[in-house]
C-alpha positions in Angstrom: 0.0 0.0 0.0 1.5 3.2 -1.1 2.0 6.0 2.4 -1.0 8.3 0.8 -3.2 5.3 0.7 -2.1 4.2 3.8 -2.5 7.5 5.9 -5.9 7.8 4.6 -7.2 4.6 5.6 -5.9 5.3 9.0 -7.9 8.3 9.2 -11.0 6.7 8.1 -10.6 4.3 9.8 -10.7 6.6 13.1 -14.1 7.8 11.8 -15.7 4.2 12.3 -15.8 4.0 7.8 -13.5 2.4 5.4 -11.3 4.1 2.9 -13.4 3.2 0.2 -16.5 4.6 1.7 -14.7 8.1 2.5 -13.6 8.0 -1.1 -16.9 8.1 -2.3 -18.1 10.2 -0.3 -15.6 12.9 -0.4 -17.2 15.5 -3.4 -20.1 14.9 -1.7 -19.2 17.3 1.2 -19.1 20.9 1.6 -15.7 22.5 0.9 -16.1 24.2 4.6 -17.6 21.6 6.2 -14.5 20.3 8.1 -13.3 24.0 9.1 -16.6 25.1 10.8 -15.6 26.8 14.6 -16.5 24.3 16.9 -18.5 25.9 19.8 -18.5 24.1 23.4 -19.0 24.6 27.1 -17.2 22.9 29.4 -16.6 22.6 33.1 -14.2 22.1 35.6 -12.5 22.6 39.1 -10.1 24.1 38.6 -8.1 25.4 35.3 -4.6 26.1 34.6 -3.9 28.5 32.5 -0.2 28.0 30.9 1.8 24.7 30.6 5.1 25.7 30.9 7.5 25.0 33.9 5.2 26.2 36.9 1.9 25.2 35.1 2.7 21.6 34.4 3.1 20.9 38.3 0.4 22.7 39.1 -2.0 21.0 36.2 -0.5 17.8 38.3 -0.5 18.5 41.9 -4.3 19.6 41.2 -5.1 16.3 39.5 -3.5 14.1 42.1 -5.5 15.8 44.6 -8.5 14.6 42.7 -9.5 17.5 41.6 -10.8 17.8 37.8 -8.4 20.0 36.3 -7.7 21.1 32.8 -4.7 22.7 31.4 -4.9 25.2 28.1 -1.4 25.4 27.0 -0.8 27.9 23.4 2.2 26.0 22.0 2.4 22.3 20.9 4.2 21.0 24.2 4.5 21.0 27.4 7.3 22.4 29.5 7.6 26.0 28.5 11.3 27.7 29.4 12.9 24.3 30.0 11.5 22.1 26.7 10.4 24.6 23.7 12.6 27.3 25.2 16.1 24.8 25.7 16.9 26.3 28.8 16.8 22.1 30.1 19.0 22.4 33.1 16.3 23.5 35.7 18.0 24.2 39.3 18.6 24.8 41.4 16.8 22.6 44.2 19.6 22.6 46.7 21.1 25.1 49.5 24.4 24.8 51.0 24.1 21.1 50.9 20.6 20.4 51.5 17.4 19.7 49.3 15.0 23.0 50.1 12.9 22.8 46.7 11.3 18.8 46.3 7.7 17.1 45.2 6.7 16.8 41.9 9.1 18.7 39.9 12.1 17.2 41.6 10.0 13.8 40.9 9.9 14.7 37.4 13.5 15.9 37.1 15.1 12.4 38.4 12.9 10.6 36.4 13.7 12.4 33.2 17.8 11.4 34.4 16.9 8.3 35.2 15.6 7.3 31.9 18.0 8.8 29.8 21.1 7.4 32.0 22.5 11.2 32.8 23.6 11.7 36.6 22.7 14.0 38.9 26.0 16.7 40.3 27.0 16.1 43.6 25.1 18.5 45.9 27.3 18.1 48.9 29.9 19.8 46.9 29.4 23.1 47.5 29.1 25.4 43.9 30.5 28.2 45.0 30.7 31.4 42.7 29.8 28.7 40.1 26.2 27.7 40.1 25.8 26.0 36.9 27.4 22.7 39.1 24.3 22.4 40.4 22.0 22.9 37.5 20.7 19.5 36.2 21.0 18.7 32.5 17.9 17.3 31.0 16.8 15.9 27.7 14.3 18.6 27.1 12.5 16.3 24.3 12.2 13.7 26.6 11.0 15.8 29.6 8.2 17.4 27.5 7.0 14.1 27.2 7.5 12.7 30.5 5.6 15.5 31.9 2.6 15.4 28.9 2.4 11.7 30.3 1.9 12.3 34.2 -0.6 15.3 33.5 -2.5 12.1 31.4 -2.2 10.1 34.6 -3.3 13.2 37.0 -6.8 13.2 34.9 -5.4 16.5 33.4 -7.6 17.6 30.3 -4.9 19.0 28.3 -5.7 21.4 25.6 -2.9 22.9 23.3 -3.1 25.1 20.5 -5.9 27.4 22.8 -5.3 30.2 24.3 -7.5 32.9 26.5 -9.8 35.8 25.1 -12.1 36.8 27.7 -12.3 35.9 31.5 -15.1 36.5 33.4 -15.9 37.0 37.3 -18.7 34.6 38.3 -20.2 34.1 41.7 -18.4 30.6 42.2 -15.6 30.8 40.5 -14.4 32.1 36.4 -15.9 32.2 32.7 -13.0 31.9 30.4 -13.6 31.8 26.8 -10.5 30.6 25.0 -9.9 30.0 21.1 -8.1 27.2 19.2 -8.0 25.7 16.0 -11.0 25.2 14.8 -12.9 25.6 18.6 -14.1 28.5 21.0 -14.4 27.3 24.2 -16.0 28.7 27.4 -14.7 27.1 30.1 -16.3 27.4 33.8 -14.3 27.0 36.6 -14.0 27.6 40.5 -10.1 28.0 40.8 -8.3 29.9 38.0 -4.4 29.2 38.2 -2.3 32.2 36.2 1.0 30.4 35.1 1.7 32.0 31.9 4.9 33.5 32.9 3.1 36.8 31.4 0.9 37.4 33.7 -1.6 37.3 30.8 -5.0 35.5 32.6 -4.1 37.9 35.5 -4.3 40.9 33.2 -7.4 39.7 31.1 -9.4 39.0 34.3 -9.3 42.7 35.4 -6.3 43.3 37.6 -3.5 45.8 37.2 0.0 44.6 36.3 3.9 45.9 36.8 6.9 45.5 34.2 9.9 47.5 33.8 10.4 50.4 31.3 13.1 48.1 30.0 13.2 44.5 30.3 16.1 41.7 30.4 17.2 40.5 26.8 16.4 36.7 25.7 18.0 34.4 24.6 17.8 31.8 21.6 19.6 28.9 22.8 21.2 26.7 19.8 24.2 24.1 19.4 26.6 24.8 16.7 29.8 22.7 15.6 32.0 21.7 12.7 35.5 23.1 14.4 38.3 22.6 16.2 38.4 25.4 19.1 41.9 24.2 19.7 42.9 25.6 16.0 41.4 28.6 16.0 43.5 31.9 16.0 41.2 33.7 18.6 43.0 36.8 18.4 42.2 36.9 14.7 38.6 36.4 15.1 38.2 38.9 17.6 39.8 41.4 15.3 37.4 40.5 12.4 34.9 40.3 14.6 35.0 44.1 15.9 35.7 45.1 12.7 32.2 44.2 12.0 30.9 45.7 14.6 32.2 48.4 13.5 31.0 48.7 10.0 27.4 47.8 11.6 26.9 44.4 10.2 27.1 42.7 13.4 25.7 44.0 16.8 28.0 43.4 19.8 24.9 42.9 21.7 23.4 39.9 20.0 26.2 37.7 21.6 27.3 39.9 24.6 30.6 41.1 22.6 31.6 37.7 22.8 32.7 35.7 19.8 34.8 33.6 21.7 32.8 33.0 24.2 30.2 31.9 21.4 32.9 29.3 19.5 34.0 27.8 23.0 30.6 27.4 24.4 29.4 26.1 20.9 26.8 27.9 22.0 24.1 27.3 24.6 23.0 29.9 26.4 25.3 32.8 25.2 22.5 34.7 22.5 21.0 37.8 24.0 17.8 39.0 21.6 17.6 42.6 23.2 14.0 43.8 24.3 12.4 40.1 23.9 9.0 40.6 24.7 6.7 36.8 24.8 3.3 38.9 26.0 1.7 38.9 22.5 2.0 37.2 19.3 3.1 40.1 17.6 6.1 40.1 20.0 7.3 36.9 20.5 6.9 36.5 16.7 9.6 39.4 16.7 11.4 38.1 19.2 11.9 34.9 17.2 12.9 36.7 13.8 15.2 38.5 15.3 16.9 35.5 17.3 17.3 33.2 14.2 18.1 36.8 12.0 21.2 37.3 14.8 22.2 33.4 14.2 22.0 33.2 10.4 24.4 36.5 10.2 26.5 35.3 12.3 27.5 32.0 11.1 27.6 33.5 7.4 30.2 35.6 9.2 31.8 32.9 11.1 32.2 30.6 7.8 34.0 33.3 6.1 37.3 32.7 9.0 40.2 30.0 9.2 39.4 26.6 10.0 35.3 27.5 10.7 34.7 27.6 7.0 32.5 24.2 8.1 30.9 25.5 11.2 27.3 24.4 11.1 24.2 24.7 13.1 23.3 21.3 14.9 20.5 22.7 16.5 17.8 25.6 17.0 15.6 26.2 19.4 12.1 26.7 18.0 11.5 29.5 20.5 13.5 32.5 21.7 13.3 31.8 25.5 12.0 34.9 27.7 13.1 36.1 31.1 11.1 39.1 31.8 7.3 40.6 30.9 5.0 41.6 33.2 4.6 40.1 36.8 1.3 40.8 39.3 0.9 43.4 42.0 0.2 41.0 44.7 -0.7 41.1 48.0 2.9 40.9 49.0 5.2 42.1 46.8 8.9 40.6 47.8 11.7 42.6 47.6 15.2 42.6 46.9 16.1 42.5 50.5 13.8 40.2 51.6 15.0 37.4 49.1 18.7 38.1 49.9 18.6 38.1 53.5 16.1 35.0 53.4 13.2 36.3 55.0 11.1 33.6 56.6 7.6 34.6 56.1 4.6 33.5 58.2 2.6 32.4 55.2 5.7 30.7 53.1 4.9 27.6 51.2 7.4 27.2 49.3 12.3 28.1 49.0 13.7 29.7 46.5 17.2 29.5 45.6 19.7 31.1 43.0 21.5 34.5 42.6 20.6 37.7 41.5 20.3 36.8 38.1 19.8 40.4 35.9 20.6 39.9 32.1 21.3 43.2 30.3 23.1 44.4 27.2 26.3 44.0 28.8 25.3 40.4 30.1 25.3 38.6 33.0 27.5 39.1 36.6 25.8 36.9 39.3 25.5 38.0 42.7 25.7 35.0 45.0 23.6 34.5 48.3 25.6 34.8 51.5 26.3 31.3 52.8 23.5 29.6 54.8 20.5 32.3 52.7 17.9 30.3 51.2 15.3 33.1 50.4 10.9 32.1 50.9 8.1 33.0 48.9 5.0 33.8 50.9 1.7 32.8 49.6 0.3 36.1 49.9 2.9 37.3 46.5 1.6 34.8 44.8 -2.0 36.5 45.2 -3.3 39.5 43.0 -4.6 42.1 45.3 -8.0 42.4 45.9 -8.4 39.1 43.8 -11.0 36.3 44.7 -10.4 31.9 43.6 -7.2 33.3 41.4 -3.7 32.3 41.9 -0.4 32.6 39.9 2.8 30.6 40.0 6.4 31.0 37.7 8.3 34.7 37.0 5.2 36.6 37.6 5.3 36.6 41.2 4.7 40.1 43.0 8.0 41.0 43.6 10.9 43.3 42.6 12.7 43.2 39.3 16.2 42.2 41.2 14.0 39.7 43.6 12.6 38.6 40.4 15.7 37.7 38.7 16.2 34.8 41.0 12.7 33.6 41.7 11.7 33.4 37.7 13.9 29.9 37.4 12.4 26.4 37.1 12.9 24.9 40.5 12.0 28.0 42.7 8.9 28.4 39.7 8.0 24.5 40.6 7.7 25.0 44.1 5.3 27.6 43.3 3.1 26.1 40.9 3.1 22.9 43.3 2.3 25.5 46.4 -0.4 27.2 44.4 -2.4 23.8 43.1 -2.5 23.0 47.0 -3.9 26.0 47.3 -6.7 26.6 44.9 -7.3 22.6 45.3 -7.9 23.5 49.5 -10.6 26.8 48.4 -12.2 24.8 46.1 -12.5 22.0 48.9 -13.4 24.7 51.3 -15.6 26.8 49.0 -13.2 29.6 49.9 -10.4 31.6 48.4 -6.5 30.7 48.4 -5.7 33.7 50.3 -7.9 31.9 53.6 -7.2 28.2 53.1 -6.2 27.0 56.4 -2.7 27.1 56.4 -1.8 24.0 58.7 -3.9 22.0 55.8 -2.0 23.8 52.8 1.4 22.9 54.5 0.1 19.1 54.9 -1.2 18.8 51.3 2.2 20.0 49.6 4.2 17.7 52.2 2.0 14.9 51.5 2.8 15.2 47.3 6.6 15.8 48.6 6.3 19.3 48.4 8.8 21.2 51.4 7.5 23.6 53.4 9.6 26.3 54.5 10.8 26.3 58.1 14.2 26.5 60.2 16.8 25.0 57.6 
């Protein structure tokens, strides 16, 4: 059977009719007919809004708890940041030697080493000024699946490809009417869960927002080969490649004025697409073109050098990764200080960990924790003021842009989505708000799915 033959019997055959049947009956249909808009209402207990790092273990977490819990995700995959935006070394989940960030997404995270035979760094070993030791590479391909198939296992009703237009206050709960392809879907929930990264659902359900006038670069993480770094004659290329800058055909931005940098690294995370903006189509389709734009001149440049006249690009991302849009003004907003003098809240649910972390056109410095800090996140940042059955987990957390540097990364953003499942699942339970879930309850539901709770460390 020849593969055209074939593909359509498989697909009639999922309609319940044989190929010969569909055949026949093909001209006999409207030319439209299989593009109408399907309309539908559906409902459920709670809805996640986002699948990317936070989103997927809250989607999870709320499932396992039994609730019934769909997931509208815009992309074709789950994972966000760490699967369609190659940033697959999530961290970091431990502090001066001991685990303060666990439950599902460190459950997902040993899986995904387990099954493709990578090894975990040595945590005892202290990182020091270099933090990347602790970072855990991933198979991001892999993950994304991993994590599609525990949401399947949780009961989570995925649905990609949709994304929010209209979200509505009702009096038990939300009205969100989302689009697709090919559907427009009203969904009714009790617990709305913001984990966009964008603070998009946030914004569309009526409550203010905060970004900065100027926001951290992105990056468009690729792997590129075909050399010898050993051969090349750096000071040559760093002349040639100033004198492009120079002449305006290269910007020194685009790889923070760092061509060797670049050919050591054979790439990674070294791109830097200035003003990256994911909050709208229109952006992030900007942000993309002008990623892959940066890439494509520069290897043409690149080529044109001693021994890299065969440099080639083994992979591309198919997203420029974001770090910074908008983030909510919470009930809480945590500051700089607070997060690098560890402040233990009253209301914490859940560490964070990392350094001050701000990208900008001149790059990246780090700025450690003192020794023995492991910064909190209180539940009451994670809450839009003045907000009722809405939550948000992932980088748009009320807090300060230098705070917010730290707290946008995967671990410290899965503690949160895992904090605020426990929490929407406990207001729905209680027919209450996350804001006045009993908090002895909360701290026993994210222990209970491995979750840690902050305390004395």
């Amino acid at each position: 059977m020849k593969r055209r033959s074939a593909l359509a019997s498989l697909g009639s055959i999922s309609l319940g009719i044989s190929s010969k049947d569909f055949l026949l009956k093909e001209k006999e249909v409207p030319v439209n007919a299989f593009y109408s808009i399907k309309k539908q209402t559906l409902k459920t207990d709670i809805l996640v809004i986002g699948g990317g790092t936070a989103g997927v273990i809250a989607a999870i977490q709320a499932g396992r708890a039994g609730k019934k819990t769909i997931l509208v995700e815009n992309v074709s995959q789950l994972g966000g940041t760490t699967t369609t935006g190659g940033v697959a070394y999530p961290g970091i989940f431990f502090a001066w030697g001991k685990q303060v960030i666990s439950g599902i997404g460190w459950e997902l995270v040993k899986e995904a080493v387990d099954l493709n035979d990578d090894t975990l760094p040595n945590f005892s070993i202290p990182h020091g000024r270099n933090h990347p030791r602790h970072q855990i590479r991933l198979n991001g391909q892999l993950y994304a699946m991993l994590i599609e198939e525990k949401c399947v296992q949780a009961g989570v009703h995925i649905r990609f490809y949709e994304t929010p237009t209209k979200i509505t206050p009702q009096k038990n709960g939300w009205l969100v009417e989302t689009i697709g392809k090919g559907v427009n879907t009203e969904i009714q929930c009790n617990q709305l869960i913001d984990c966009t990264g964008n603070a998009f659902a946030t914004t569309l359900a009526g409550y203010p927002v905060l970004r900065e006038e100027v926001t951290q670069p992105g990056s468009l993480m690729f792997q590129i080969g075909g050399y010898d770094f050993e051969k090349l004659d750096l000071n040559l290329i760093k002349e040639k490649y100033q004198e492009e800058i120079k002449k305006g055909t290269l910007d020194k931005y685009e790889f923070r004025n760092n061509v060797v940098g670049l050919l050591k690294s054979q790439g990674d995370n070294i791109s830097h697409v200035m003003g990256a903006d994911s909050t709208t189509s229109e952006s992030h389709t900007l942000a993309n073109i002008q990623g892959r734009a940066s890439l494509l001149n520069t290897i043409r440049f690149l080529r044109t050098l001693p021994n890299l006249e065969k440099l080639k690009i083994i992979d591309v991302q198919n997203e420029t990764a974001v770090r910074e849009t908008y983030r909510i003004d919470g009930h809480y907003q945590i500051s700089h200080e607070d997060y690098v003098t560890g402040k233990m809240f009253d209301d914490a649910v859940s560490y964070s960990y990392y350094p001050i972390d701000l990208h900008d056109e001149k790059g990246i410095i780090p700025k450690h924790l003192n020794e023995g800090v492991v910064p909190t996140i209180p539940l009451r940042a994670l809450i839009p003021k003045n907000s009722k059955n809405l939550i948000v987990a992932g980088r748009c957390v009320s807090s300060d842009r230098l705070a917010n540097s730290a707290l946008r990364v995967q671990a410290s953003s899965m503690g949160m989505g895992q904090a605020a499942a426990a929490a929407a699942v406990l207001a729905h339970t209680h027919g209450t708000t996350p804001l006045e879930v009993p908090f002895a309850e909360l701290k026993n539901l994210i222990e209970s799915h491995g979750g840690i709770v902050p305390g004395l460390v």
